[in-house]
BAFI-100268 format. One record per residue (C-alpha): residue number from 1; x, y, z. Coordinates in steps of 0.05 Angstrom, whole numbers, plus 5000, padded with zeros to 4 digits. Example, Ala and Ser with C-alpha at 12.3 -4.5 7.8 and 13.67 -1.06 7.14 Angstrom:
2
    nr      x      y      z
     1   5246   4910   5156
     2   5273   4979   5143
END
This chain:
148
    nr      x      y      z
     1   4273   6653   0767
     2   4265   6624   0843
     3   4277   6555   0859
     4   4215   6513   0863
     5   4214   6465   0920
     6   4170   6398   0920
     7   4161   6342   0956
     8   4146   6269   0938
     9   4111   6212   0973
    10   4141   6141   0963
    11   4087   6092   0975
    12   4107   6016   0979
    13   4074   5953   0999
    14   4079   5884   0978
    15   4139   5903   0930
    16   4092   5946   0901
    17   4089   6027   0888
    18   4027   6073   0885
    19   4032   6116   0835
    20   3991   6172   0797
    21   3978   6199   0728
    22   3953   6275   0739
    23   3909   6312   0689
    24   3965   6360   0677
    25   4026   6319   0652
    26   4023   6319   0583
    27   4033   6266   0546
    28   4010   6223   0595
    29   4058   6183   0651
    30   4059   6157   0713
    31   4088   6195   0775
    32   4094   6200   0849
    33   4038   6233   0888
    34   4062   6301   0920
    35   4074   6370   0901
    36   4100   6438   0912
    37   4107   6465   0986
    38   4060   6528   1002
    39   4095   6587   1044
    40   4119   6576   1112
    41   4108   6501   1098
    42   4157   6438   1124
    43   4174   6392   1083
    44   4131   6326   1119
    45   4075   6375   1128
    46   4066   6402   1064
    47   4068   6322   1038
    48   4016   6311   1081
    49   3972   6362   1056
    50   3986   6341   0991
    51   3971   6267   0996
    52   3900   6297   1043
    53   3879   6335   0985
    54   3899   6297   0930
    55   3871   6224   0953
    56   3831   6242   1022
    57   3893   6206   1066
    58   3923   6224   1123
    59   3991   6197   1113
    60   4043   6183   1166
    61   4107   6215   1137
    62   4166   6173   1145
    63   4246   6177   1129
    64   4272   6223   1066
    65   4300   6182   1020
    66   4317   6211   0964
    67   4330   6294   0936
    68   4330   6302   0859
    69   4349   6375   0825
    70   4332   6398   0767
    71   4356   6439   0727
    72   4350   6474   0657
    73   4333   6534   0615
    74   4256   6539   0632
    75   4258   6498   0703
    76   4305   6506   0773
    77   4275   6455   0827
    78   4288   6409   0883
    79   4253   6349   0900
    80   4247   6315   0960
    81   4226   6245   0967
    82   4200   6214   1032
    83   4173   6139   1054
    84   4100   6136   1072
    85   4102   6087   1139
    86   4019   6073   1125
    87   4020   6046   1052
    88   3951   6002   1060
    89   3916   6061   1081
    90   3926   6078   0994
    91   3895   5998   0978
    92   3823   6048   1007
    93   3816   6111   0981
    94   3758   6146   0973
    95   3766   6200   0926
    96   3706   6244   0949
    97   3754   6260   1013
    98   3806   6295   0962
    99   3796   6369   0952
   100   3837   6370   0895
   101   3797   6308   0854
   102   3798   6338   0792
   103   3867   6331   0784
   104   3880   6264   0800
   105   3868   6216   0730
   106   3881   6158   0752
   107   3918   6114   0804
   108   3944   6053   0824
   109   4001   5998   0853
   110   4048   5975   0806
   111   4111   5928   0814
   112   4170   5951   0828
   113   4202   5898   0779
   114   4153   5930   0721
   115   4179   5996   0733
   116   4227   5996   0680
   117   4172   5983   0627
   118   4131   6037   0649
   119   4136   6106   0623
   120   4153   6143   0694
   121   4167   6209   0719
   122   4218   6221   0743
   123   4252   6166   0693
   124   4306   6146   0744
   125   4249   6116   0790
   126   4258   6052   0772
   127   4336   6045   0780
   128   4328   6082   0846
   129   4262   6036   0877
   130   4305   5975   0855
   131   4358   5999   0911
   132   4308   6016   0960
   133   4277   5938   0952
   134   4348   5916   0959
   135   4357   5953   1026
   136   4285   5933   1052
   137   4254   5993   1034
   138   4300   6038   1086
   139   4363   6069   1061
   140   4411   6129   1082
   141   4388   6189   1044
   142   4409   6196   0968
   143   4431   6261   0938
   144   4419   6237   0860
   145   4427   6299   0826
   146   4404   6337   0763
   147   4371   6270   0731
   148   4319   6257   0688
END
């Protein structure tokens, strides 16, 4: 079993987070928009790509903020979340840009301080956006571990 690496995109403005529900995760839940890096791919670029094909943006890639691991019987990954430093350009999105549509069920803002009612992925999002609001939405990098 390799180690799967993927990247996240943290997207925040006016206290609130864009997040996604994909037409893969099931049951259904809200996530980050991002996804596995291709070969020969850095981390910022292959976030960019993903955020271009899943919502038609052309994100600005901004600090790292976060790595997650996880780790059990069927699953060995890393995670890698980053700031997005153009946030409003997700308040327009035009989904007939995004190559990869048909993935994408639905999206949105939500408040940070709602977080905790929401049924997330990854589940520590809320706890960990809570410190990032605190700090001003910058932060030294945070090595959280193998968390849910």
């Amino acid at each position: 079993m390799g180690v799967r690496i993927s990247v996240r995109a943290i997207i925040c403005d006016n206290d609130e987070i864009f997040l996604c529900s994909n037409t893969y995760n099931r049951p259904a839940c809200w996530c980050l928009p991002g996804g596995s890096l291709e070969e020969n791919e850095t981390l910022p670029t292959g976030l960019e790509r993903e955020l271009r094909e899943e919502f038609g943006i052309e994100a600005q890639i901004g600090e790292l903020l976060f790595v997650r691991e996880m780790l059990d019987e069927s699953n060995n990954s890393i995670e890698f979340f980053f700031a997005v430093d153009n946030p409003r350009a997700f308040r327009k999105i035009d989904m007939t840009k995004a190559s990869t549509a048909h993935e994408i069920e639905a999206f949105c803002f939500i408040p940070i301080e709602q977080l905790g009612e929401t049924k997330i992925k990854p589940e520590i999002l809320a706890k960990l956006m809570q410190e990032v609001k605190a700090n001003g939405y910058r932060q030294p990098t945070k090595y959280v571990g193998n968390v849910k």
